[in-house]
LUMGU-201134 format. One line per field, with one value per residue: residue number from 1; x, y, z of N, C-alpha, C in turn. Coordinates in Angstrom, 2 decimals. Each point is the difference from the previous one (the first is absolute). Layout:
// residues N
resi = (NUM|...)
n.east = (X|...)
n.north = (Y|...)
n.up = (Z|...)
ca.east = (X|...)
ca.north = (Y|...)
ca.up = (Z|...)
c.east = (X|...)
c.north = (Y|...)
c.up = (Z|...)
***
This chain:
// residues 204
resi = (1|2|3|4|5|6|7|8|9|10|11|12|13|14|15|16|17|18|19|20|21|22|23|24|25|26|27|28|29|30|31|32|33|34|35|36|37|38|39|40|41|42|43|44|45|46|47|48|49|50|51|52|53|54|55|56|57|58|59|60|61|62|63|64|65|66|67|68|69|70|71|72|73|74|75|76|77|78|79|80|81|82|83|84|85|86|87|88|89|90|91|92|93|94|95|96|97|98|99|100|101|102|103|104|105|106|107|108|109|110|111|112|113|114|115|116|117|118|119|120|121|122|123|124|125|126|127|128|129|130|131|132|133|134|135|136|137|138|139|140|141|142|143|144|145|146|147|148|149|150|151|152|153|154|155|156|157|158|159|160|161|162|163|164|165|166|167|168|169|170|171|172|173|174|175|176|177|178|179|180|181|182|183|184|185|186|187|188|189|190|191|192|193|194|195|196|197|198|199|200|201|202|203|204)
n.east = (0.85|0.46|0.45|-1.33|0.39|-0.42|-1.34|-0.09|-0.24|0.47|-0.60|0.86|-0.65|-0.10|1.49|-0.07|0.14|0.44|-0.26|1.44|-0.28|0.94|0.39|-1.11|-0.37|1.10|-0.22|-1.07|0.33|0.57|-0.06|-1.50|-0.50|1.51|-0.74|-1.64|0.99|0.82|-1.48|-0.71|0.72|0.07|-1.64|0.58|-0.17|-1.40|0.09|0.96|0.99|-0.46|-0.78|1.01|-0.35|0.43|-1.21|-0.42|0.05|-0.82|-1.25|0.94|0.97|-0.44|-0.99|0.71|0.60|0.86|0.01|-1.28|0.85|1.27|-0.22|-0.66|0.66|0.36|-0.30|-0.35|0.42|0.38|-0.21|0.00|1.13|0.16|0.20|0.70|1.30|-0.38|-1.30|1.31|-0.30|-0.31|-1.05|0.45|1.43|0.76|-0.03|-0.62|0.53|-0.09|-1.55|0.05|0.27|-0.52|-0.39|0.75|-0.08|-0.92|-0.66|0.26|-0.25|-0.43|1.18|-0.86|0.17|-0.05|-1.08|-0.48|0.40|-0.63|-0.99|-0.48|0.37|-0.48|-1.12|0.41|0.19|-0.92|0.75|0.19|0.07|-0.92|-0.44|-0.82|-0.44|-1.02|0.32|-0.52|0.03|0.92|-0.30|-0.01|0.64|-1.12|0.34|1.08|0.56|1.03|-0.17|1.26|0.22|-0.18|0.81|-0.87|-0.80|-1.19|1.07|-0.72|-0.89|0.27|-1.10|0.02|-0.04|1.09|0.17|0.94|-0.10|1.17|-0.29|1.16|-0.10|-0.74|0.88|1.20|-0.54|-0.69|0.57|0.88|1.03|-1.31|0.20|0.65|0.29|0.27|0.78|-0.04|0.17|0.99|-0.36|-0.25|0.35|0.26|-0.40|-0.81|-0.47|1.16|0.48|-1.76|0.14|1.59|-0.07|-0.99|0.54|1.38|-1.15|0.00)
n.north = (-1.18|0.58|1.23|0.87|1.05|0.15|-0.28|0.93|0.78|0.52|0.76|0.44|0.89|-0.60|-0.05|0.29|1.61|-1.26|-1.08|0.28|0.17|0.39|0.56|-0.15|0.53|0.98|0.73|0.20|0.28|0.55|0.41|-0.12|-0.29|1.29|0.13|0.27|0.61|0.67|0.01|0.44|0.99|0.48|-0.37|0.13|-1.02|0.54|-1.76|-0.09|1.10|-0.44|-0.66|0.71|0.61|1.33|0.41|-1.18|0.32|1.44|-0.96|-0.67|1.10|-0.40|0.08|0.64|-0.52|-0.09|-0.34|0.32|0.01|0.33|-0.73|-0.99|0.46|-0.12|-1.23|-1.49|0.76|-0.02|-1.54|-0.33|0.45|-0.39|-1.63|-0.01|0.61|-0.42|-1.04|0.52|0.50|0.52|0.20|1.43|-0.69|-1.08|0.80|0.56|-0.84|-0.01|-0.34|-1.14|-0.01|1.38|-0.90|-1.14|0.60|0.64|-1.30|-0.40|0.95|0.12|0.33|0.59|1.25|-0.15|-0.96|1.73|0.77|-1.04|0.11|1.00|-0.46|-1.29|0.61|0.93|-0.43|-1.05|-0.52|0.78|-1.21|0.26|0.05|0.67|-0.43|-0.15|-0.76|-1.10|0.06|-1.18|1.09|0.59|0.44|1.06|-0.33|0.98|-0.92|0.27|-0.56|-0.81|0.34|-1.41|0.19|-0.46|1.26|-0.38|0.26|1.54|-0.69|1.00|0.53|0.36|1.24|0.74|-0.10|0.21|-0.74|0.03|-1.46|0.17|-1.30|0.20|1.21|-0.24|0.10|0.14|-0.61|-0.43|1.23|0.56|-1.08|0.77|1.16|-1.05|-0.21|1.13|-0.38|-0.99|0.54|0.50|-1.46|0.16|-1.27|0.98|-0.32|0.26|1.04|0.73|-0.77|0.87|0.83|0.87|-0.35|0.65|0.47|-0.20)
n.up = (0.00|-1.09|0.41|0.38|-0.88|1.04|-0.28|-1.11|1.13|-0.88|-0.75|-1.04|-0.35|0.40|0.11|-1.77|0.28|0.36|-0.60|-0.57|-1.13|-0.37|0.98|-0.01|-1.43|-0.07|0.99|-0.42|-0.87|0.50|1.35|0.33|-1.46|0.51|1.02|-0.48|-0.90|1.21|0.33|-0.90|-0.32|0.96|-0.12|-1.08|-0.10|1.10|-0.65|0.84|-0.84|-1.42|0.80|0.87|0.89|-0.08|0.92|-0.48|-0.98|0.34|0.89|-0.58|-0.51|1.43|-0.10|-0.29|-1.37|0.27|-1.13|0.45|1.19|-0.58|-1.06|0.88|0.80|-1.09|-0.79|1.14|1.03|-1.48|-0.08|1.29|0.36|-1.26|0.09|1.59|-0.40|-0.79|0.56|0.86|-1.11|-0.41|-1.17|-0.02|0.70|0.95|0.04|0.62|0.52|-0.67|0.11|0.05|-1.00|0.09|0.76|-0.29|-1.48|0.44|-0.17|-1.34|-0.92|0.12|-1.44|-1.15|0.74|1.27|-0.43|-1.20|0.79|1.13|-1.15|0.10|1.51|-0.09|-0.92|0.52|1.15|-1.14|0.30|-1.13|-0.63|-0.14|1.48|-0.04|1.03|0.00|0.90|-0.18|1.39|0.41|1.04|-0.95|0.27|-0.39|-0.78|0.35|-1.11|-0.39|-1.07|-0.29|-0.88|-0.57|1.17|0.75|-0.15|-1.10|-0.64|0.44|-0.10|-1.04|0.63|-1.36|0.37|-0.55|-1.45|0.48|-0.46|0.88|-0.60|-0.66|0.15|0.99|-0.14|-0.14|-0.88|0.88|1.30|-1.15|0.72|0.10|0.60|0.67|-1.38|-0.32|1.17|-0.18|-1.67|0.58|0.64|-1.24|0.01|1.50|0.23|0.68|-1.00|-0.82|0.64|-0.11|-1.78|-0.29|0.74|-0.47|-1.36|0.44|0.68|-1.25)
ca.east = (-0.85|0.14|-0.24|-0.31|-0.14|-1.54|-0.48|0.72|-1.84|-0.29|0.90|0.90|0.15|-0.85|0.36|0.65|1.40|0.06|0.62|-0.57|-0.23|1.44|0.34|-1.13|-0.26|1.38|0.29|-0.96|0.00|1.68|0.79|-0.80|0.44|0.67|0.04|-0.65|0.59|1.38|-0.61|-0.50|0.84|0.49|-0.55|0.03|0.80|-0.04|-1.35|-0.93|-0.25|-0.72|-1.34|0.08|-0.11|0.80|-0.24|0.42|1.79|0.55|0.09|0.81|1.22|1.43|-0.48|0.18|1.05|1.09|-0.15|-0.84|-0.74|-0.16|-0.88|-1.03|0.17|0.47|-0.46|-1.11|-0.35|-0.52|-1.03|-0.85|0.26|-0.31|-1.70|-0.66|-0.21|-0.38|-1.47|-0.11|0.35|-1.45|0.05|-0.91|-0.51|0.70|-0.83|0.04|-1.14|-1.61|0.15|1.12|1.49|0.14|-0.16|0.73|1.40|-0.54|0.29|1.22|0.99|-0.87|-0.85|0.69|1.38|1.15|0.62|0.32|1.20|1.11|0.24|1.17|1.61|0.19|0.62|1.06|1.25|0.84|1.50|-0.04|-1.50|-0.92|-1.66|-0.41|-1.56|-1.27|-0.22|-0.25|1.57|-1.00|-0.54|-0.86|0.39|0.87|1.38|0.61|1.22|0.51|0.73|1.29|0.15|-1.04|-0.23|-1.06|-0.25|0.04|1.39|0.43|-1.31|-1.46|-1.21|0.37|-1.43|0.03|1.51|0.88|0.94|0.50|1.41|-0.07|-0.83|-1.13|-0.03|1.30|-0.64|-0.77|0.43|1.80|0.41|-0.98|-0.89|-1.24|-0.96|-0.65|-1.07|-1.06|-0.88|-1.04|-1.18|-1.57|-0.47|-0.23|-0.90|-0.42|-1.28|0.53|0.40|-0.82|-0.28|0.70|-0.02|-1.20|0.47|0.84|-0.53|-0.78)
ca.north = (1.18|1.09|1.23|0.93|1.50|0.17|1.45|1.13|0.24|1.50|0.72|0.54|1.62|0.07|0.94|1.55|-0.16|-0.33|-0.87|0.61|-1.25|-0.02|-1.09|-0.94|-1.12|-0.76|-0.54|-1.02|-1.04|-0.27|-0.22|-1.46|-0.70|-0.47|-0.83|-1.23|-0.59|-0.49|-0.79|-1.06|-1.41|-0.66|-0.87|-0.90|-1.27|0.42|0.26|-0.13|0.99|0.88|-0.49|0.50|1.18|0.31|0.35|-0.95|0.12|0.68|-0.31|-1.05|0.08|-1.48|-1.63|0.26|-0.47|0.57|0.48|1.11|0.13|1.03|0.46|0.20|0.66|1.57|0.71|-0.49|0.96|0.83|-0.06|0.02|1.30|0.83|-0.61|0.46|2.11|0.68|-0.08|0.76|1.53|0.32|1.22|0.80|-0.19|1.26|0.33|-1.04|-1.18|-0.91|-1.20|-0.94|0.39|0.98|-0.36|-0.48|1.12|0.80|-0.70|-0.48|0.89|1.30|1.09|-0.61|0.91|-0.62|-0.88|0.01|0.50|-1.08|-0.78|1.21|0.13|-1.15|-0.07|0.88|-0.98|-1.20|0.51|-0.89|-0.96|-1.47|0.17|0.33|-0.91|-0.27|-1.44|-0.47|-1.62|-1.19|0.36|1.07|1.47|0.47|1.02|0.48|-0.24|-0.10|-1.25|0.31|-1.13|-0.41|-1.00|-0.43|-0.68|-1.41|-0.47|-0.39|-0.26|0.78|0.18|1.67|0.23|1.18|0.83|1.09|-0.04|1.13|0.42|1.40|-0.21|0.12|1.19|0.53|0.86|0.92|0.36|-0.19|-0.88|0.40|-1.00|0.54|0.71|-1.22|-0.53|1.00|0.13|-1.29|-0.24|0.50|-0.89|-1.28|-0.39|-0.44|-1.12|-1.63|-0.76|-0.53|-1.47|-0.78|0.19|-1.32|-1.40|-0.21|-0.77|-1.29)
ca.up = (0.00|-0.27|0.41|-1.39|0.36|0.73|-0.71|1.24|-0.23|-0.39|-0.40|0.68|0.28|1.05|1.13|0.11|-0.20|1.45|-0.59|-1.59|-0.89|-0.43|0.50|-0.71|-1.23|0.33|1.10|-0.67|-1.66|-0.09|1.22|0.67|-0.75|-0.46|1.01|-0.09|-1.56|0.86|1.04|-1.32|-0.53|1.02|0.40|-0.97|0.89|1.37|-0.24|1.34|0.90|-1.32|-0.01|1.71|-0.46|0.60|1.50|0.71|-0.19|0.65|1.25|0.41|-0.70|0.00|-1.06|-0.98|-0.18|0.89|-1.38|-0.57|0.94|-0.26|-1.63|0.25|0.85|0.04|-1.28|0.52|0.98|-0.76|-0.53|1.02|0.44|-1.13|-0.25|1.25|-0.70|-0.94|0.38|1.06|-0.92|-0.56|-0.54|1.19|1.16|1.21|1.40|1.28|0.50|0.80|0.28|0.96|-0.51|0.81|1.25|0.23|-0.01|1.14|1.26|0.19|-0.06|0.62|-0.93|-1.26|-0.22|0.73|-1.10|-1.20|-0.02|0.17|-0.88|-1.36|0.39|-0.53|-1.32|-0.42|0.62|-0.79|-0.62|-1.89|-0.60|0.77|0.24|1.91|0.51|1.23|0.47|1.42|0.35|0.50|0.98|-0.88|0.12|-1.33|0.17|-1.52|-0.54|-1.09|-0.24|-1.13|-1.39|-0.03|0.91|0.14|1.96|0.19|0.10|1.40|0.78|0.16|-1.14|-0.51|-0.19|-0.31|-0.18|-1.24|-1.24|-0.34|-0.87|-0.47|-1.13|0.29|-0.41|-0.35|-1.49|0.61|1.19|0.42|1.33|1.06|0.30|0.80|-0.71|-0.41|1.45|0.81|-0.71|-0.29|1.25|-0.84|-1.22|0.65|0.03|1.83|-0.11|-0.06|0.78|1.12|-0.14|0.58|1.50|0.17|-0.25|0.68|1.44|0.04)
c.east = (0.89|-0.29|-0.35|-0.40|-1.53|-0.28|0.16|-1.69|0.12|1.24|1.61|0.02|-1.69|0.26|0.72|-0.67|0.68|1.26|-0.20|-0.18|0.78|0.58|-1.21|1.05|1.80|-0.57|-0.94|0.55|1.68|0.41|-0.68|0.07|1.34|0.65|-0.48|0.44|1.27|-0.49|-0.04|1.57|1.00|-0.78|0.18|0.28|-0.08|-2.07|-0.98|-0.56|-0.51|-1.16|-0.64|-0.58|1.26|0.40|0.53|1.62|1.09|-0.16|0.77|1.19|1.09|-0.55|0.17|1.17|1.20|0.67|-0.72|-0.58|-0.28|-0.28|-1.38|-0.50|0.08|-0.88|-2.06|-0.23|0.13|-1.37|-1.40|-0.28|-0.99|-1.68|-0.93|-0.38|-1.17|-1.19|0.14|-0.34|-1.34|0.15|-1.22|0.11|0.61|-0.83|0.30|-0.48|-1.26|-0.07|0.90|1.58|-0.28|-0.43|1.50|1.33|-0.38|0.74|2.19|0.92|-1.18|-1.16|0.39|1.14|0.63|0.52|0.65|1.55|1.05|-0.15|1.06|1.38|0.26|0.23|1.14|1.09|0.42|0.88|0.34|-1.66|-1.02|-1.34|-0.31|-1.49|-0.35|-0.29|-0.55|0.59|-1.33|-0.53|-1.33|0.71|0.79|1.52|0.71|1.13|0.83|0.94|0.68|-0.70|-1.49|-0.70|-1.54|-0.78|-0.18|0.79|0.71|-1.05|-1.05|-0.83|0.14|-1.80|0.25|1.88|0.43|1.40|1.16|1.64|-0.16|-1.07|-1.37|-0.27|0.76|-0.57|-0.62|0.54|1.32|0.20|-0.68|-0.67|-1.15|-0.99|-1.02|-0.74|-0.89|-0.97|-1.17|-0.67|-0.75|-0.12|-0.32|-1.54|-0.12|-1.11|1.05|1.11|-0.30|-0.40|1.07|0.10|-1.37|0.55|0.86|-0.08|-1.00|0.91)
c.north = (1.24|0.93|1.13|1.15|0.16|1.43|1.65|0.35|1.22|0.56|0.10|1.10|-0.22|0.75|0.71|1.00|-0.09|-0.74|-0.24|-1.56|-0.67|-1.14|-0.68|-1.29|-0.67|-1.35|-1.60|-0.80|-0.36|-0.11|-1.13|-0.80|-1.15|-0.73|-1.46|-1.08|-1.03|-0.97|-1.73|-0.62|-0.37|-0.97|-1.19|-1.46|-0.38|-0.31|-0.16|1.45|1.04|0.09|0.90|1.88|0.83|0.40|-1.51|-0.27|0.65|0.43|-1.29|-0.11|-0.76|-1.31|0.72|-0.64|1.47|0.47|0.44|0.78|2.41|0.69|0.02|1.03|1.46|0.34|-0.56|1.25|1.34|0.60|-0.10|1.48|1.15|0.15|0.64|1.39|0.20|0.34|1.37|1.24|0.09|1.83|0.41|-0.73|0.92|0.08|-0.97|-1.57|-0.15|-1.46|-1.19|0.75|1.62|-0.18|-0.45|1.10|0.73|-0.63|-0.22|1.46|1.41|0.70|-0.56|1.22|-1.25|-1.24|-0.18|0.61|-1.23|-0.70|0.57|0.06|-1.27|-0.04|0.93|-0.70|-0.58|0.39|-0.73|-0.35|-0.37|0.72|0.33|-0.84|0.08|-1.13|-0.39|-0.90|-0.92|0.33|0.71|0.95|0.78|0.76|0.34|-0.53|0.16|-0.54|0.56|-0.47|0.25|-1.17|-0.08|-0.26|-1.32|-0.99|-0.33|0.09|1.24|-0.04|1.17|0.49|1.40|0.00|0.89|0.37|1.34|-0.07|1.18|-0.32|0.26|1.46|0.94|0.56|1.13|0.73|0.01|-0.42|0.43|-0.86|0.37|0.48|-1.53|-0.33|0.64|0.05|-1.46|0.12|0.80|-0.72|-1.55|-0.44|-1.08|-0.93|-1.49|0.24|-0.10|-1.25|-1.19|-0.25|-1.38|-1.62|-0.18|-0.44|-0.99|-1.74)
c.up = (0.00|0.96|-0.97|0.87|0.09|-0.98|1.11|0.41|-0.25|-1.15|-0.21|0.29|1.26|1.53|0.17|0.93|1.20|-0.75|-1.55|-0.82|-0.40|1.12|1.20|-0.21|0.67|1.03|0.28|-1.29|0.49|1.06|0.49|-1.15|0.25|1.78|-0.77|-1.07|0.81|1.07|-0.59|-0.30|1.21|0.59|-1.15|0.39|0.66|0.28|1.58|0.54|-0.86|0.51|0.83|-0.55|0.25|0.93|0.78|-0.19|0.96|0.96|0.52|-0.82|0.32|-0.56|-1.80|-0.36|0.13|-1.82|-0.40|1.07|0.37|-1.05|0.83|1.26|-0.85|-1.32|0.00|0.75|-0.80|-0.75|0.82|0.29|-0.79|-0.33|1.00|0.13|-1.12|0.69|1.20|-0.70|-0.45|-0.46|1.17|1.33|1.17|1.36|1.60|-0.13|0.73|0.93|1.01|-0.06|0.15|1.49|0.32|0.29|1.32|1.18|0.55|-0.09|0.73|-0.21|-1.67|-0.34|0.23|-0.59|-1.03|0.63|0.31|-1.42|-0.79|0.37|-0.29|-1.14|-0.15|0.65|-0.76|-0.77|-1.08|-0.06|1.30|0.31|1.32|-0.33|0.98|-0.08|1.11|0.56|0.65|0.92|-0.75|0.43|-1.11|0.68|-1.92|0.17|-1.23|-0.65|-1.35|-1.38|-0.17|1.14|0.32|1.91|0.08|0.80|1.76|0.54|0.60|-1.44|-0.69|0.15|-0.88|-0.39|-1.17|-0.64|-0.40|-0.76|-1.36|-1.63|0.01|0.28|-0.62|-1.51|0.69|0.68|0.04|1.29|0.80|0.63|1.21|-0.38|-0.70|1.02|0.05|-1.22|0.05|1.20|-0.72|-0.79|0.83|-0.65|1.27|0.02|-0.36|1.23|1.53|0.02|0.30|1.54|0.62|-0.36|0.63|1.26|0.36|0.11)
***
């Protein structure tokens, strides 16, 4: 079973001008593509573990063969990663949370200032490639982490309910080396209904 580039749900110029089309279309047809093209043929040969999704892959990376074990780690947690970003964006979104998942942030971090700013020093901390998230650990307790590469919470045993993508590919046409000026534009394109839906599945 092959791995295939999940349809995008919108547009590419759908969040402009937040996030331009241009790199859209890059970051979609050529950067996740080209995780999912390096996933595939590193699973080649490998018919016990084609069958598997990739979330299950990369919740157990030491049962991986120790020869593909970082093609899949880096270019599998690409493609998860990627697949997991797109549904969080929506044209016309932003705003506060609502609902379980604006209860929760309340509960665990205060206020949603108080959250979005520990989120925004997370994403600005990562140093080079990778991602800041909202997760939940085995207790449920959300907390923010940020991870290198394309690494994966999965990976170390939390649930992602919310992330963001801040290597320079995912704004650098727009934004060059402003990455903050990027942070502060994608909280008007969240879409708080999928990931009030992830939060809900996630605790189940």
């Amino acid at each position: 079973m092959a791995y295939k580039l999940p349809a995008l749900p919108y547009s590419y110029d759908a969040l402009e001008p937040y996030i331009d089309a241009k790199t859209m279309e890059i970051h979609y047809t050529k950067h996740h593509q080209g995780y999912i093209d390096k996933v595939n043929a590193a699973l080649e040969g490998h018919s016990n573990l084609q069958h598997q999704t990739v979330d299950v892959l990369l919740a157990d990376l030491n049962r991986i063969p120790e020869s593909i074990r970082t093609t899949i780690r880096n270019n599998g947690g690409g493609h998860y990663n990627h697949a997991f970003f797109w549904p969080l964006m929506k044209k016309n979104g932003g705003g506060e949370p609502k609902g379980h998942i604006g209860a929760a942030i309340k509960q665990f971090f205060g206020d949603f200032a108080t959250f979005q700013e520990q989120f925004n020093t997370a994403a600005k901390g990562v140093f080079g490639s990778g991602w800041a998230w909202l997760v939940i650990d085995k207790q449920n307790i959300l907390k923010i982490i940020s991870t290198p590469n394309q690494d994966c919470p999965i990976s170390q045993g939390f649930k992602p309910i919310m992330g963001l993508d801040v290597w320079e590919h995912a704004y650098y046409l727009l934004y060059q080396n402003r990455r903050p000026d990027y942070i502060n534009a994608w909280w008007h394109v969240l879409n708080w209904q999928h990931i009030e839906d992830n939060y809900n599945t996630m605790l189940e």
